[in-house]
N, CA, C and O atoms as CSV, one atom per row, in Angstrom:
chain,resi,resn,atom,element,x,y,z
A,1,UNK,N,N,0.841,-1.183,0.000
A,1,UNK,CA,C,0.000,0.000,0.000
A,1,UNK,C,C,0.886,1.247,0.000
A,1,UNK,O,O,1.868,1.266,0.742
A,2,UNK,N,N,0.616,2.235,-0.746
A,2,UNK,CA,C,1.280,3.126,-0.875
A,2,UNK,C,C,0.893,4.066,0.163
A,2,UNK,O,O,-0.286,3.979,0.509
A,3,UNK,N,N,1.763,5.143,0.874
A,3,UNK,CA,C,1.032,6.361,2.177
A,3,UNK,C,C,1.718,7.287,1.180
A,3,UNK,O,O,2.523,7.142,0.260
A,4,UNK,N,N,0.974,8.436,1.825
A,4,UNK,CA,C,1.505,9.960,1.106
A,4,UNK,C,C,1.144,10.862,2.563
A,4,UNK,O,O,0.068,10.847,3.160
A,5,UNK,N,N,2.151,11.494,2.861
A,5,UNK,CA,C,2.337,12.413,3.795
A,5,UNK,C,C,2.487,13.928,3.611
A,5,UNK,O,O,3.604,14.356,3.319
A,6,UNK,N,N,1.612,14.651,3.735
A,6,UNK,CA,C,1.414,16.249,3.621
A,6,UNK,C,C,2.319,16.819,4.658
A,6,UNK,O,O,2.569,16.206,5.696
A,7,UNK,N,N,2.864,18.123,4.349
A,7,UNK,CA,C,3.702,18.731,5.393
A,7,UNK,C,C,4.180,20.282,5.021
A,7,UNK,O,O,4.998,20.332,4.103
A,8,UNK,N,N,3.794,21.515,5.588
A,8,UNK,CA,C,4.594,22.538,5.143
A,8,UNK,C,C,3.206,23.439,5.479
A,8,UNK,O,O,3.388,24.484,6.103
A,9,UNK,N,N,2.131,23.159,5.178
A,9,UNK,CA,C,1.326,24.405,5.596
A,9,UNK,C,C,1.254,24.929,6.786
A,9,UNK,O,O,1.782,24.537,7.826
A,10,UNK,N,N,0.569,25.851,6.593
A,10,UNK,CA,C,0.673,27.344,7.692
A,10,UNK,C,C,-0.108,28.810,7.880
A,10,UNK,O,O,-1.213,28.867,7.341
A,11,UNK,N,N,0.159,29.501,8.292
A,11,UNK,CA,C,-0.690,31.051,7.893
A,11,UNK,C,C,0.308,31.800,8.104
A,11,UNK,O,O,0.880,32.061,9.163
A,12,UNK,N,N,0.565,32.247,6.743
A,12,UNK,CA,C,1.319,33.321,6.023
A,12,UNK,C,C,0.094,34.622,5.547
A,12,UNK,O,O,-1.104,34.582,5.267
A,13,UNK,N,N,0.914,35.502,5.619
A,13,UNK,CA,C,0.226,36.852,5.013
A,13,UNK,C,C,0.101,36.964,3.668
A,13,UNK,O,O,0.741,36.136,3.021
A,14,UNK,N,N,-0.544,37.758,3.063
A,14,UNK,CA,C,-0.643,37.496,1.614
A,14,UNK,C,C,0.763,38.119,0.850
A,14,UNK,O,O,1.555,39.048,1.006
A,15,UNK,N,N,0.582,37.233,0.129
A,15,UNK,CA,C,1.834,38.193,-0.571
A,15,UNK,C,C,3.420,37.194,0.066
A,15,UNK,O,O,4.579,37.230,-0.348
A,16,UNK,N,N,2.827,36.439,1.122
A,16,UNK,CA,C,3.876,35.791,1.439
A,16,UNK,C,C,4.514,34.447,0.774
A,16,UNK,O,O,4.329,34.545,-0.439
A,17,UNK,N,N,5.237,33.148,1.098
A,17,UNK,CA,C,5.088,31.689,0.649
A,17,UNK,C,C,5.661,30.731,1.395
A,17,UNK,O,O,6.624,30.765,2.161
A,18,UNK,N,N,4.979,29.923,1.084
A,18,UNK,CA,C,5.175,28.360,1.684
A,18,UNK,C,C,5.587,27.545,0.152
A,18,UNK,O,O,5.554,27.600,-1.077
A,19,UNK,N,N,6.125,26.504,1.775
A,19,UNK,CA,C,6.951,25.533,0.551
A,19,UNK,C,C,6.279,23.812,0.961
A,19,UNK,O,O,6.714,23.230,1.955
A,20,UNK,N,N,5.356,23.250,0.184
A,20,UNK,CA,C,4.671,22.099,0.907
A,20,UNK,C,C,5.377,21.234,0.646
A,20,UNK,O,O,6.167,21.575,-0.235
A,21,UNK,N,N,5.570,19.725,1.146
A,21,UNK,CA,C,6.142,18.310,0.893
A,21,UNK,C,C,5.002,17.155,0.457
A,21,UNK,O,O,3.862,17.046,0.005
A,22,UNK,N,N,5.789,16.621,0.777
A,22,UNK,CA,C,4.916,15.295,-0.146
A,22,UNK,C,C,5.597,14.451,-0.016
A,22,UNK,O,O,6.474,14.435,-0.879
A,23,UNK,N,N,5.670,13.313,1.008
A,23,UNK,CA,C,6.624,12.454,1.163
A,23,UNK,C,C,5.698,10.630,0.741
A,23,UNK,O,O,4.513,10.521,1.055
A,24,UNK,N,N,6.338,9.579,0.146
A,24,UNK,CA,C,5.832,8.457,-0.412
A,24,UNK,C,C,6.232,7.364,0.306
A,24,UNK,O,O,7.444,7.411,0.516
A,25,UNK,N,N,5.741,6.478,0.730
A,25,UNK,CA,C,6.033,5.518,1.453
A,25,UNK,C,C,5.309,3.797,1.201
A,25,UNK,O,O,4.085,3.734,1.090
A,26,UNK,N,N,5.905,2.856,1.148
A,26,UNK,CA,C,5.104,1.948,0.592
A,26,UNK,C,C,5.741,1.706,-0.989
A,26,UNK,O,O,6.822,2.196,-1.319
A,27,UNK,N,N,4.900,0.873,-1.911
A,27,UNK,CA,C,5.332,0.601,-2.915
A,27,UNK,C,C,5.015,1.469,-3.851
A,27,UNK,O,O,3.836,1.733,-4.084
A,28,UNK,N,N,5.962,1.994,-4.470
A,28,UNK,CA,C,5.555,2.984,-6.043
A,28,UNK,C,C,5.501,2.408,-7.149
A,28,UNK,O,O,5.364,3.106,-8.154
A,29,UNK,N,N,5.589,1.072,-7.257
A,29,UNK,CA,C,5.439,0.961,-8.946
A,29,UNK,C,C,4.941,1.443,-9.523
A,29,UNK,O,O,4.176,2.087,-8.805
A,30,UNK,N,N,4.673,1.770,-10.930
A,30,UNK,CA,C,3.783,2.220,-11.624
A,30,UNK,C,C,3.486,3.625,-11.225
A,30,UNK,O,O,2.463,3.936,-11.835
A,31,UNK,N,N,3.988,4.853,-10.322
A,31,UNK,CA,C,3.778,5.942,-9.195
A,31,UNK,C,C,4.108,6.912,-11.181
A,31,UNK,O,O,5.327,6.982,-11.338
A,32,UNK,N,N,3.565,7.348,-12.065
A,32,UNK,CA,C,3.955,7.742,-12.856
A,32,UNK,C,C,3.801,9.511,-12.821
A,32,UNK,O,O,4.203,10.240,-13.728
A,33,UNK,N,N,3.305,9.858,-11.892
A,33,UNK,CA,C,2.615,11.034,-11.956
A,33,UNK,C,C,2.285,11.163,-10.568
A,33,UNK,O,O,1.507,10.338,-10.089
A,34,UNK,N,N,2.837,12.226,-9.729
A,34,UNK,CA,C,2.013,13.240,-8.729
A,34,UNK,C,C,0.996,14.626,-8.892
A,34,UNK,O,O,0.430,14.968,-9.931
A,35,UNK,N,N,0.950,15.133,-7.914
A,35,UNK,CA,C,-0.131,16.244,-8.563
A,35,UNK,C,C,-0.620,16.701,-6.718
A,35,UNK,O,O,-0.736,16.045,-5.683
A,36,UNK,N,N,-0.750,17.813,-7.002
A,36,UNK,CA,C,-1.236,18.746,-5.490
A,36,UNK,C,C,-2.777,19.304,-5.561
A,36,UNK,O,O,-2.862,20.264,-6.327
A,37,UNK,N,N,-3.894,18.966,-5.003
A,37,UNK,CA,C,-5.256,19.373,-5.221
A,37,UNK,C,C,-5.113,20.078,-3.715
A,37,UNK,O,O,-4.122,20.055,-2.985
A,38,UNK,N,N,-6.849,20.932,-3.388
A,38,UNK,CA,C,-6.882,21.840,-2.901
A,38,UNK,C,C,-8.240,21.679,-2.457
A,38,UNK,O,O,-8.969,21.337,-3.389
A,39,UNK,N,N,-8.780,21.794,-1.456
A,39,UNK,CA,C,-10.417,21.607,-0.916
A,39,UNK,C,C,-10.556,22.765,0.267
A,39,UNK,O,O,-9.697,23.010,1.114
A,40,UNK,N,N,-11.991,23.492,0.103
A,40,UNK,CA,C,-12.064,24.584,1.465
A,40,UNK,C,C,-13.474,23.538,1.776
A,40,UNK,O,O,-13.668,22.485,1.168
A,41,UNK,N,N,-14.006,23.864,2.411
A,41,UNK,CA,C,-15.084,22.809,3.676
A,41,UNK,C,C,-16.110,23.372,2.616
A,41,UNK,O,O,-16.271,24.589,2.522
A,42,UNK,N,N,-16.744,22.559,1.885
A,42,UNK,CA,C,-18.120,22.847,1.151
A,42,UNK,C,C,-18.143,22.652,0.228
A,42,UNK,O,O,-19.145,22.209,-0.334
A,43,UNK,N,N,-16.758,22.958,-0.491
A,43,UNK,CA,C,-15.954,23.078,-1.968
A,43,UNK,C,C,-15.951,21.938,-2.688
A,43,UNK,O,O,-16.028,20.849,-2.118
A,44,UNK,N,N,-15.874,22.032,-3.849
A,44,UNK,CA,C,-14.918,20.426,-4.301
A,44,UNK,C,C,-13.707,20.886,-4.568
A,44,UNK,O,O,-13.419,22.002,-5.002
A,45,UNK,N,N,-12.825,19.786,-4.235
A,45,UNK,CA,C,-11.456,19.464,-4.632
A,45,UNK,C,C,-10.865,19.938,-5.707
A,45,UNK,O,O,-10.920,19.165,-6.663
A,46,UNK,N,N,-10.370,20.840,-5.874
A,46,UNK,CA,C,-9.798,21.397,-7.683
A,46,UNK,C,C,-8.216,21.101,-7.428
A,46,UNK,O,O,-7.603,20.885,-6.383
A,47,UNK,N,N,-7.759,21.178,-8.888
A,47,UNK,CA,C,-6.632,20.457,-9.362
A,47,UNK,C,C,-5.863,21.723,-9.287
A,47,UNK,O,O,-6.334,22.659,-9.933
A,48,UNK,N,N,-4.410,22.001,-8.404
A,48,UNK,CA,C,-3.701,22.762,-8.403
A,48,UNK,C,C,-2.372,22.427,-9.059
A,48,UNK,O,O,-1.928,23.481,-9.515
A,49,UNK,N,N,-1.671,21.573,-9.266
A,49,UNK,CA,C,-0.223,21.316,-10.225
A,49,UNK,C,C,-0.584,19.293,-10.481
A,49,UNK,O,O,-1.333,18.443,-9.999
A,50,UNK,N,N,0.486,19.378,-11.511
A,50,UNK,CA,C,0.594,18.142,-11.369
A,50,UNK,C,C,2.590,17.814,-12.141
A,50,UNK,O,O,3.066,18.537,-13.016
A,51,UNK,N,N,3.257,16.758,-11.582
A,51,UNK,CA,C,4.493,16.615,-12.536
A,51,UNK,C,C,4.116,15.077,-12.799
A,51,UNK,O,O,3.640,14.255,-12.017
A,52,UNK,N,N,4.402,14.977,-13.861
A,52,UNK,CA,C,4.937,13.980,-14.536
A,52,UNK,C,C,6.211,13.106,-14.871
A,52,UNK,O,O,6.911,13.366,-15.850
A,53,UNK,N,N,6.435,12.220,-14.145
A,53,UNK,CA,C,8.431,11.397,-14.178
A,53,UNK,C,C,8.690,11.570,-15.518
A,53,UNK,O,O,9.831,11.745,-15.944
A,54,UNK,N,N,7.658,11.531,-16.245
A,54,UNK,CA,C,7.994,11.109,-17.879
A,54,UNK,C,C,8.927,12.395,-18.660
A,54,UNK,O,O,8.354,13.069,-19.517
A,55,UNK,N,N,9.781,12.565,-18.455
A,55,UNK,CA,C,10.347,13.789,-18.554
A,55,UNK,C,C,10.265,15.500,-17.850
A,55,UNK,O,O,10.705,16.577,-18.252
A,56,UNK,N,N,9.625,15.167,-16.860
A,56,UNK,CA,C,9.430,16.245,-15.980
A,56,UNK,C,C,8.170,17.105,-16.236
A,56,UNK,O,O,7.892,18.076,-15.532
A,57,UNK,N,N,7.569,16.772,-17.082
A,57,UNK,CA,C,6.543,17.664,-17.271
A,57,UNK,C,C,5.590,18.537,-16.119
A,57,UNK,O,O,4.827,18.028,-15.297
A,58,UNK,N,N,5.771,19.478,-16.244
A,58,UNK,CA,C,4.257,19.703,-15.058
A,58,UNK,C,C,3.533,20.495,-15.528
A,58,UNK,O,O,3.948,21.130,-16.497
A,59,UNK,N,N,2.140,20.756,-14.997
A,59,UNK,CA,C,0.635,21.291,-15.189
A,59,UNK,C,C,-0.129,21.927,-14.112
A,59,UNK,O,O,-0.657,21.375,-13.147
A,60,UNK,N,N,-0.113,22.886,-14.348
A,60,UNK,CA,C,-0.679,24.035,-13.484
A,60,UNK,C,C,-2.012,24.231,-13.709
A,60,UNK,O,O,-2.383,23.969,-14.853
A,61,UNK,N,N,-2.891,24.644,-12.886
A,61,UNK,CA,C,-4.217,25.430,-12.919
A,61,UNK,C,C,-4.073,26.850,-13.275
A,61,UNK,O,O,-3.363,27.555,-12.559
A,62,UNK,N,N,-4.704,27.383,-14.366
A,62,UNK,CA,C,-4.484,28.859,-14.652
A,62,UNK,C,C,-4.535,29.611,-13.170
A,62,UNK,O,O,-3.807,30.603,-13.222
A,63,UNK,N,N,-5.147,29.464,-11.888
A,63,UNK,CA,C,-5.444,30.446,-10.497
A,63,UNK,C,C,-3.920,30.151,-10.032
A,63,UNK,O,O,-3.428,30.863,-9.157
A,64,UNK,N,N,-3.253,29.214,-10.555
A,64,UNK,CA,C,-1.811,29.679,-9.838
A,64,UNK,C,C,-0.311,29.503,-10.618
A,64,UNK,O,O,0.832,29.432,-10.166
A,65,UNK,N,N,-0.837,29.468,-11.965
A,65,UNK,CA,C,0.642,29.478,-12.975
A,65,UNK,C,C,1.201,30.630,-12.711
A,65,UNK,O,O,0.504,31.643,-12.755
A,66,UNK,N,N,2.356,30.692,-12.434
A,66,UNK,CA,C,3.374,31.351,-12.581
A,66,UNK,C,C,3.730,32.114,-11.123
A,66,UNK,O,O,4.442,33.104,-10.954
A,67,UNK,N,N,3.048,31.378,-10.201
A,67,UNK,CA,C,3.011,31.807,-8.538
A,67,UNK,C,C,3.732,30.179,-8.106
A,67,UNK,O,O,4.760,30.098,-7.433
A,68,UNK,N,N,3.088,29.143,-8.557
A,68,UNK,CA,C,3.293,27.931,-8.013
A,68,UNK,C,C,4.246,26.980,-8.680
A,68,UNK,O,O,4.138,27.150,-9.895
A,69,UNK,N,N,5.148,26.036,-8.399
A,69,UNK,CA,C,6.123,25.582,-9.040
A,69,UNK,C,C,5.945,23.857,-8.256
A,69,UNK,O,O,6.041,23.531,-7.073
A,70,UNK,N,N,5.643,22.986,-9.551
A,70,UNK,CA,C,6.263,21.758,-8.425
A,70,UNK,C,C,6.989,21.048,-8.885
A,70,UNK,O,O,7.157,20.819,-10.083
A,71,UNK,N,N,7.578,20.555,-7.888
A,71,UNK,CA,C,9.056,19.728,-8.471
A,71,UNK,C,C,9.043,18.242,-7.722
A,71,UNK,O,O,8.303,17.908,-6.796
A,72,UNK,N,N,9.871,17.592,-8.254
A,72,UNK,CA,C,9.558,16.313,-7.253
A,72,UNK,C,C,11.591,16.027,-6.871
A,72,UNK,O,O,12.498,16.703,-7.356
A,73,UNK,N,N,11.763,14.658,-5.741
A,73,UNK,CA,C,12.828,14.454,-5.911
A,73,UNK,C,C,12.696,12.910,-5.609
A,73,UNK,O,O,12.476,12.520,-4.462
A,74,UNK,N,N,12.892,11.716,-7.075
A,74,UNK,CA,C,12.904,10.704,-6.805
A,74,UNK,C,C,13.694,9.892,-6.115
A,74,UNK,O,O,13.643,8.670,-6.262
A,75,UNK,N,N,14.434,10.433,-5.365
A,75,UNK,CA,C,15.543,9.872,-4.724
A,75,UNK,C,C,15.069,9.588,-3.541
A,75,UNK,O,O,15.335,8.509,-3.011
A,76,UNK,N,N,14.111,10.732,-2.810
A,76,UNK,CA,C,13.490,10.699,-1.741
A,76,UNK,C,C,12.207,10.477,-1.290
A,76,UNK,O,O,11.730,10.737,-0.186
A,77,UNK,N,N,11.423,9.699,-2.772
A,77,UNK,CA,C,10.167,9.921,-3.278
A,77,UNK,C,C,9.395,10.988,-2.442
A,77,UNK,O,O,8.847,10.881,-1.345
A,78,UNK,N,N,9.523,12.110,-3.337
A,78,UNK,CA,C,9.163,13.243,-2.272
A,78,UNK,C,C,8.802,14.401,-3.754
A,78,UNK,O,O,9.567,14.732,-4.660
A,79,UNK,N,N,7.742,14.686,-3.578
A,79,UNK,CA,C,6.992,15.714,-4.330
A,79,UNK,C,C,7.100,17.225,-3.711
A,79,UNK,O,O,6.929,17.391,-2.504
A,80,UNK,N,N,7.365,18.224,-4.508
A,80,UNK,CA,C,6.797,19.741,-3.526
A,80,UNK,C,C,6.343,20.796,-3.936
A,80,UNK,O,O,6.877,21.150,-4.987
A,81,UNK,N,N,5.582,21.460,-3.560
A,81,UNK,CA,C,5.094,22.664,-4.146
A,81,UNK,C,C,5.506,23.749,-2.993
A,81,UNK,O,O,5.431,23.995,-1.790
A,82,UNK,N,N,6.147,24.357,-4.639
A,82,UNK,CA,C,6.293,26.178,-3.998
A,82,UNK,C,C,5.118,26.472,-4.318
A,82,UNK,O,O,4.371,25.820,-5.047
A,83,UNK,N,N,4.847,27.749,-3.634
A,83,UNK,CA,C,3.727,28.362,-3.444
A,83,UNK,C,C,4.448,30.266,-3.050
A,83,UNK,O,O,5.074,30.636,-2.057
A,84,UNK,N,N,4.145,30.829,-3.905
A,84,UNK,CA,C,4.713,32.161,-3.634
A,84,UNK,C,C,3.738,32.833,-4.088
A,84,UNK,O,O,2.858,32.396,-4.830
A,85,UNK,N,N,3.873,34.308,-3.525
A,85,UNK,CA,C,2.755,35.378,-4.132
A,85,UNK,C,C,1.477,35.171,-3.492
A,85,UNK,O,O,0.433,35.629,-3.957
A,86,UNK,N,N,1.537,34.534,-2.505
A,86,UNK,CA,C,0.198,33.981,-1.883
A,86,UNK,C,C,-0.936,35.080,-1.970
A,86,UNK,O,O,-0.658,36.279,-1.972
A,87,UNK,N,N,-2.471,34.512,-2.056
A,87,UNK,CA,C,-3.383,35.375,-1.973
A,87,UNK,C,C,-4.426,34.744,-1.228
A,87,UNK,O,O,-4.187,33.540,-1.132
A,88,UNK,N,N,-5.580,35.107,-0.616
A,88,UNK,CA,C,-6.179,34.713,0.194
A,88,UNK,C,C,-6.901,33.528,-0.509
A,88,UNK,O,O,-7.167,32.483,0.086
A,89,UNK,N,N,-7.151,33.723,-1.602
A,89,UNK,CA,C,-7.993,32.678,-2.168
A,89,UNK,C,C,-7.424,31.547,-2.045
A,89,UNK,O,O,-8.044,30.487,-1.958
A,90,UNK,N,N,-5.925,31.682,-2.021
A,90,UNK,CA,C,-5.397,29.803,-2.126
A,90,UNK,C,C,-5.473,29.230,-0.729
A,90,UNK,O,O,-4.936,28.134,-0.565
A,91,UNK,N,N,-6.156,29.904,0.465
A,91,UNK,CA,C,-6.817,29.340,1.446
A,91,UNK,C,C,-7.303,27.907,1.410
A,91,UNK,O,O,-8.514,27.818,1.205
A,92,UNK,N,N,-6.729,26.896,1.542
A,92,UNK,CA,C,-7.617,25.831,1.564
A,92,UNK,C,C,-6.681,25.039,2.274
A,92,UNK,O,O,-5.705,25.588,2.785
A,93,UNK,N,N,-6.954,23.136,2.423
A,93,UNK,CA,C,-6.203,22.174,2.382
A,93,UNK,C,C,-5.568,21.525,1.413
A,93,UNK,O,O,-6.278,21.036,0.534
A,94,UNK,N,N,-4.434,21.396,1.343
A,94,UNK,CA,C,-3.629,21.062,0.128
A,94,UNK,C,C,-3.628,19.530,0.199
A,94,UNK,O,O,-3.269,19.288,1.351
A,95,UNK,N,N,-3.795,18.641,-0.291
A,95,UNK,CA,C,-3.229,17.120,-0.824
A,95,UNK,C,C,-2.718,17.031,-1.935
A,95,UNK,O,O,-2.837,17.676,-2.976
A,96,UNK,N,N,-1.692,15.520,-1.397
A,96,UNK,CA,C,-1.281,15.106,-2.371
A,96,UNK,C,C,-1.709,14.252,-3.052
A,96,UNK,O,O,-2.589,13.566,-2.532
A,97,UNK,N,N,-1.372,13.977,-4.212
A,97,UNK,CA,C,-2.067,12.310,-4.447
A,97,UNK,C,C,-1.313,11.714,-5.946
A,97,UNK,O,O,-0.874,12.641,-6.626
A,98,UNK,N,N,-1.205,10.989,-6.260
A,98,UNK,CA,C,-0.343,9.941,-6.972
A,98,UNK,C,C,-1.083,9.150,-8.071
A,98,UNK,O,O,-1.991,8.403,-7.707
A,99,UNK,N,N,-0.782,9.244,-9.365
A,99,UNK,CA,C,-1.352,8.383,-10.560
A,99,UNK,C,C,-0.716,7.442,-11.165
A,99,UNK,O,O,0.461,7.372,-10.810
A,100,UNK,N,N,-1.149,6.417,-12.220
A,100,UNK,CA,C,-0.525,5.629,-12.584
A,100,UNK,C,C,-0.401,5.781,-14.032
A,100,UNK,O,O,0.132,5.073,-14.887
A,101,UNK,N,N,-1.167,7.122,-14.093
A,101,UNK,CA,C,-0.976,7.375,-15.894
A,101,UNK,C,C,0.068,8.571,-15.521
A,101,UNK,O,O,0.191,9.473,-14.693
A,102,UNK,N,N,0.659,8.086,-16.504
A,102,UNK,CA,C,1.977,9.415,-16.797
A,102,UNK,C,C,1.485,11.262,-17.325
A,102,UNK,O,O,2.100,12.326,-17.399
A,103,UNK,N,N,0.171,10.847,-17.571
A,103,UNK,CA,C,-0.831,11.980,-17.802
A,103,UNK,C,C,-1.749,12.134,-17.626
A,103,UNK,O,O,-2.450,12.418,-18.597
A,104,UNK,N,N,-2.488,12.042,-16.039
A,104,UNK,CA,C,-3.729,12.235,-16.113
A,104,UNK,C,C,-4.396,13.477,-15.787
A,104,UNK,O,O,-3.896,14.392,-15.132
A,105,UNK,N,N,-5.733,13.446,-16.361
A,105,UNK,CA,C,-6.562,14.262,-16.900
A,105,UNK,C,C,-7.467,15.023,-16.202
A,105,UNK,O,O,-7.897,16.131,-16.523
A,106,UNK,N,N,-7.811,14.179,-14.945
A,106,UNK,CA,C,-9.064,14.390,-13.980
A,106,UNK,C,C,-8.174,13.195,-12.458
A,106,UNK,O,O,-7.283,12.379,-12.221
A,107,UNK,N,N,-9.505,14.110,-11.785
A,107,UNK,CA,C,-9.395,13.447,-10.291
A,107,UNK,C,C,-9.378,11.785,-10.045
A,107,UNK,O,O,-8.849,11.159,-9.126
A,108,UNK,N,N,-10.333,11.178,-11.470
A,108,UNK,CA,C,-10.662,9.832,-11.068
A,108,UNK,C,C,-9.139,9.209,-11.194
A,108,UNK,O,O,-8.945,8.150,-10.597
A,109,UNK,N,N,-8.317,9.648,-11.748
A,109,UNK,CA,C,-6.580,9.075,-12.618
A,109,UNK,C,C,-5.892,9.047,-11.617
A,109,UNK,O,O,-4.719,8.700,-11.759
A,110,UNK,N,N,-6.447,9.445,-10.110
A,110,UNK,CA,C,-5.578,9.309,-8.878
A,110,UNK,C,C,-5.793,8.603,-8.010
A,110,UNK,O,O,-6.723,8.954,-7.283
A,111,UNK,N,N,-5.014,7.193,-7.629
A,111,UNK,CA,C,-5.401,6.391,-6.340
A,111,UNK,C,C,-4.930,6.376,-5.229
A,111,UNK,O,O,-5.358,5.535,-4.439
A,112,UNK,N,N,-4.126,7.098,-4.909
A,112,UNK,CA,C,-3.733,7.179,-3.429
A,112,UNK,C,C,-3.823,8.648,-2.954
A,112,UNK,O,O,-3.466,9.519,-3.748
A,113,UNK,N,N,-4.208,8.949,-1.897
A,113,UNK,CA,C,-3.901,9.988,-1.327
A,113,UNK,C,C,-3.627,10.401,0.116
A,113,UNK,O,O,-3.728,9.680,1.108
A,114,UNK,N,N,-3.206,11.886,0.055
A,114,UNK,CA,C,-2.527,11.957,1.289
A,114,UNK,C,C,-3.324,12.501,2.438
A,114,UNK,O,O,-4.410,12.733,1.906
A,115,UNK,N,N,-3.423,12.838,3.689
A,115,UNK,CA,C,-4.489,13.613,4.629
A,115,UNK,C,C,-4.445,14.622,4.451
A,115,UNK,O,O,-5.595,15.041,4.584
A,116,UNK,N,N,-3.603,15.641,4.128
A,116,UNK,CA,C,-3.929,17.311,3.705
A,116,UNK,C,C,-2.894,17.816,4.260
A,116,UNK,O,O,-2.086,17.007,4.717
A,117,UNK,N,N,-2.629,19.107,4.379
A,117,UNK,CA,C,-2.059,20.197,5.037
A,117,UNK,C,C,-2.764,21.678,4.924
A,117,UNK,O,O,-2.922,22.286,3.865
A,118,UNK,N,N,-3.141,22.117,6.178
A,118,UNK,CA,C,-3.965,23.159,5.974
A,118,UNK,C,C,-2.923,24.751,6.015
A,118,UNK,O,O,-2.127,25.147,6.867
A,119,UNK,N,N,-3.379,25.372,4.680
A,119,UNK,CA,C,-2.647,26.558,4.302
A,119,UNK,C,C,-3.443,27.837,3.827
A,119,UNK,O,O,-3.928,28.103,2.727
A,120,UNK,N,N,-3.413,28.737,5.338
A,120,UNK,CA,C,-3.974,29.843,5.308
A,120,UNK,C,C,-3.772,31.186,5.210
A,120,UNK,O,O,-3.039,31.670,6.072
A,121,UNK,N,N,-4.361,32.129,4.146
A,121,UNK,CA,C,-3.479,33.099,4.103
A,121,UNK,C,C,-4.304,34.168,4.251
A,121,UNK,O,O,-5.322,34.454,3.621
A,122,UNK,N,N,-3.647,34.853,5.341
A,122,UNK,CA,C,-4.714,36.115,5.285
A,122,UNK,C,C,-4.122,37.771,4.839
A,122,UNK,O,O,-2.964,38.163,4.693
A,123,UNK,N,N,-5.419,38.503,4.704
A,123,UNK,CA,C,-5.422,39.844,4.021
A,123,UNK,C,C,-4.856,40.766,5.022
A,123,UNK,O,O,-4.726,41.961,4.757
């Protein structure tokens, strides 16, 4: 069974940044793809980055290209998102979660996930 461990959130001011983790534990075969989603209490879950092993690719949500960066380090199976430029809206709980397609598309393309990290930013 694969675990995924959240770590790094906080309450920063706007305008400030955090740096989240993503640590993997258990078996990765097939682990082709990570990706960082985002939930506030009521909300659904929206898709905030995703990288791809398959040459590094990654995929952003237009609400945070060019604020958010994720990188992974397979050495440590360990995923992370920068997060800079913060604004109140990216208020939520961050997860991680892990695919087996080297490109997926939607939420259903992810089977493991992590418990969250809650990251709050105020005005």
């Amino acid at each position: 069974q694969v675990q995924l461990v959240e770590s790094g959130g906080g309450l920063v001011q706007a305008g400030g940044s955090l740096r989240l983790s993503c640590a993997a534990s258990g078996r990765a075969i097939r682990s082709n793809a990570m990706a960082w989603f985002r939930q506030d209490p009521g909300k659904e879950r929206e898709f905030v980055a995703a990288i791809s092993w398959k040459g590094d690719i990654t995929y952003y949500a237009d609400s945070v290209k060019g604020r958010f960066t994720i990188s992974g380090d397979n050495a440590k199976n360990t995923v992370y998102l920068q997060m800079n430029s913060l604004k109140p809206e990216d208020t939520a709980v961050y997860f991680c979660a892990r695919s087996t397609y080297y490109s997926p598309r939607s939420i259903r393309e992810f089977d493991y996930w992590g418990q969250g990290t809650q990251v709050t930013v105020s005005s």
